[in-house]
NULUMGU-233116 format. One record per residue (C-alpha): residue number from 1; residue in one letter; x, z, y. Coordinates in steps of 0.05 Angstrom, whole numbers, plus 32768, in hexadecimal, padded with zeros to 4 digits. Each point is the difference from the previous one (the first is absolute). Layout:
# residues N
+-----+-----+------+------+------+
:   n : res :    x :    z :    y :
+-----+-----+------+------+------+
: NUM :   A :    X :    Z :    Y :
...
+-----+-----+------+------+------+
//
This chain:
# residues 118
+-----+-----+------+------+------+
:   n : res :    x :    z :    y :
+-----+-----+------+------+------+
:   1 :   X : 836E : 8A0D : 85A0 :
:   2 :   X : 801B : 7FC0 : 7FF4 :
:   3 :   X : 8044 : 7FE2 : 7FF6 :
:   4 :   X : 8011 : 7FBB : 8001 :
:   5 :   X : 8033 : 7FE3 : 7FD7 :
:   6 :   X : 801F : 7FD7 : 802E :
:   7 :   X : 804D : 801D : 8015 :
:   8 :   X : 800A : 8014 : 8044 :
:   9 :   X : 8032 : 7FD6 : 8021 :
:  10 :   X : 8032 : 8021 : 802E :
:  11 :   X : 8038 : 7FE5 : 8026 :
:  12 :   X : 8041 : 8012 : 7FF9 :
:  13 :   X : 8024 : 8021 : 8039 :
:  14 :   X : 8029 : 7FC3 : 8007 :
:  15 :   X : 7FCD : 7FD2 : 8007 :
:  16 :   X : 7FD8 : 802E : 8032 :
:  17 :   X : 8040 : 800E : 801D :
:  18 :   X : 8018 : 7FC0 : 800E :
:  19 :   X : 7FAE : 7FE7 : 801A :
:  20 :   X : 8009 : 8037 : 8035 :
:  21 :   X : 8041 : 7FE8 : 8014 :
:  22 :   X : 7FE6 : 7FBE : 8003 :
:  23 :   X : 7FC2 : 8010 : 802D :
:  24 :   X : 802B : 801F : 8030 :
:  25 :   X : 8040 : 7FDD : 8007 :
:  26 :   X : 8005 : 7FBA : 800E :
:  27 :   X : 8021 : 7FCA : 7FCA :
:  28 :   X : 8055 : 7FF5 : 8002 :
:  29 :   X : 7FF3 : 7FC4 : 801F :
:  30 :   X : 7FCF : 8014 : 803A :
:  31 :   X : 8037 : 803D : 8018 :
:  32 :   X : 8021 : 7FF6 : 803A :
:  33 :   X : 803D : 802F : 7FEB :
:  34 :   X : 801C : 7FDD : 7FC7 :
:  35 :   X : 8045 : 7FD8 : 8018 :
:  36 :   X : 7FEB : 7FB4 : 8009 :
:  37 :   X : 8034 : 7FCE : 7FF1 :
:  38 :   X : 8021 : 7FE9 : 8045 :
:  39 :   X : 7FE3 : 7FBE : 800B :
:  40 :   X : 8034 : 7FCB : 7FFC :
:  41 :   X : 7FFC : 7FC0 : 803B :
:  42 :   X : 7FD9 : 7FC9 : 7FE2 :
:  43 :   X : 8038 : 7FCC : 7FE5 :
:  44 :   X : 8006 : 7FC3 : 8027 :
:  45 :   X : 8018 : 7FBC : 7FE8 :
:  46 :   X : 8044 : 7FF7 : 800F :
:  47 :   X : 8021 : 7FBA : 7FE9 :
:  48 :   X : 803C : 7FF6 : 7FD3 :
:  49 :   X : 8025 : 7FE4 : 803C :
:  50 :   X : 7FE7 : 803D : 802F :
:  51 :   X : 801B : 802F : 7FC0 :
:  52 :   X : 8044 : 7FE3 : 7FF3 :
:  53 :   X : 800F : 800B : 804F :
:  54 :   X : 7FE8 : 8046 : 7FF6 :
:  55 :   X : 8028 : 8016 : 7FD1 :
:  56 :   X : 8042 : 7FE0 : 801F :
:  57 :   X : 7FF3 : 8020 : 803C :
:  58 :   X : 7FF1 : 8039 : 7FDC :
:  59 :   X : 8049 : 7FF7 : 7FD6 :
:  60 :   X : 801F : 7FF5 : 8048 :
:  61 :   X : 7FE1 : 8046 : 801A :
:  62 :   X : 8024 : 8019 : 7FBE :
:  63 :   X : 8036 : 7FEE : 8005 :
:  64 :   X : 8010 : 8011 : 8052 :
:  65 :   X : 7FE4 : 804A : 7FF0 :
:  66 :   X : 804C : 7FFC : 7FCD :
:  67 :   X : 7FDB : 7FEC : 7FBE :
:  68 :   X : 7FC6 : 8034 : 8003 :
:  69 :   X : 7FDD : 800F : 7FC0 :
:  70 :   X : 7FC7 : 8020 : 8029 :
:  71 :   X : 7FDE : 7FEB : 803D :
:  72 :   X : 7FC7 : 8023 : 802C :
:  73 :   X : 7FC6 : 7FD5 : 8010 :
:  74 :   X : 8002 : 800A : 804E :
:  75 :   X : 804F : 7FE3 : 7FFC :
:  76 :   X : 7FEC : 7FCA : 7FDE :
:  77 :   X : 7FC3 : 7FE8 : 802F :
:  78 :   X : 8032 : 800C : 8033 :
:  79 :   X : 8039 : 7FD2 : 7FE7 :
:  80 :   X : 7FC8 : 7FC1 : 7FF3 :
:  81 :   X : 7FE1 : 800B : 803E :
:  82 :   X : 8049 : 7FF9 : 8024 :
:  83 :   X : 800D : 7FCA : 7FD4 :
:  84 :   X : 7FC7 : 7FDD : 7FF1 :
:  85 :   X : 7FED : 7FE4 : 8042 :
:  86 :   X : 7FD9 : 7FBC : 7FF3 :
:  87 :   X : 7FD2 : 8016 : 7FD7 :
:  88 :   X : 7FF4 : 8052 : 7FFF :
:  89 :   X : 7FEA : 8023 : 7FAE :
:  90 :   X : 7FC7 : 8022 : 801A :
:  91 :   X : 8001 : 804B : 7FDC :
:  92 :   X : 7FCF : 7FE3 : 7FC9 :
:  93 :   X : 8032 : 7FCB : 7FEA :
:  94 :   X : 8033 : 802F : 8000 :
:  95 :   X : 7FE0 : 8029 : 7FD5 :
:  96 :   X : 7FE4 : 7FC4 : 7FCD :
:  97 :   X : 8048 : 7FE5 : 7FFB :
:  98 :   X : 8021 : 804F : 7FF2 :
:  99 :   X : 7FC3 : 8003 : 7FC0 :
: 100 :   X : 8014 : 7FB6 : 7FE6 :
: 101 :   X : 8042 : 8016 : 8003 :
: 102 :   X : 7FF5 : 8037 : 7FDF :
: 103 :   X : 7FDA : 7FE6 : 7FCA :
: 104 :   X : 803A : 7FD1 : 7FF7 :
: 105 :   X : 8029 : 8046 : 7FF9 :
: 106 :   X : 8025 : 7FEF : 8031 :
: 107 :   X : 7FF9 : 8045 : 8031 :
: 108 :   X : 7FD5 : 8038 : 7FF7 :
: 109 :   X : 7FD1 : 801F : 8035 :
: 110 :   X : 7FF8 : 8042 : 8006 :
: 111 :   X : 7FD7 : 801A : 803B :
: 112 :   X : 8026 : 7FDD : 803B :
: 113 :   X : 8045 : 7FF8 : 7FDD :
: 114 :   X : 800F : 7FC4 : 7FDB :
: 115 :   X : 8038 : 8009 : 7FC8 :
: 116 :   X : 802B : 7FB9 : 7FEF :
: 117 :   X : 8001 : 7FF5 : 7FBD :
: 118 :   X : 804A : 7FE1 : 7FEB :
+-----+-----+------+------+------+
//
């Protein structure tokens, strides 16, 4: 009989472990199941002017709903579409004005209430 001198080389139960797993389930980024991010409107450009108007009319809702500190989306796309009559915010403006605004830290969005930041 012979031996060789070379060592036997064994995995570890980790790493056979984790091969297995990796055979037989798909990657974290392949699964279906894992919560995706809810995928925000694409931004449109929306001009100073078109901004400015936005946000008094968006004061004006404010202040008629007796200096509200928190507003629901679906009130507010109500009041500009009863005010605004010329030219309509289309749902995508709305929304690109409501992030400017609040990167400005000027409200807060949470879900479909926006909070007025005094």
């Amino acid at each position: 009989e012979e031996v060789d001198d070379v060592p036997v080389r064994r995995e570890t139960p980790s790493k056979r472990k984790r091969s297995e797993e990796d055979s037989a389930t798909p990657s974290k980024k392949s699964r279906p199941d894992i919560l995706q991010p809810e995928s925000l409107p694409t931004p449109v450009d929306v001009d100073e002017d078109r901004y400015k108007h936005f946000m008094g009319l968006l004061n004006k809702c404010v202040f008629e709903k007796n200096q509200a500190t928190e507003l629901e989306m679906s009130v507010i796309k109500t009041y500009l579409a009863k005010t605004e009559k010329k030219k309509p915010f289309s749902d995508a403006e709305i929304d690109t004005c409501i992030e400017r605004m609040s990167d400005e830290n000027k409200v807060m969005r949470s879900d479909d209430t926006i909070f007025i930041i005094v």
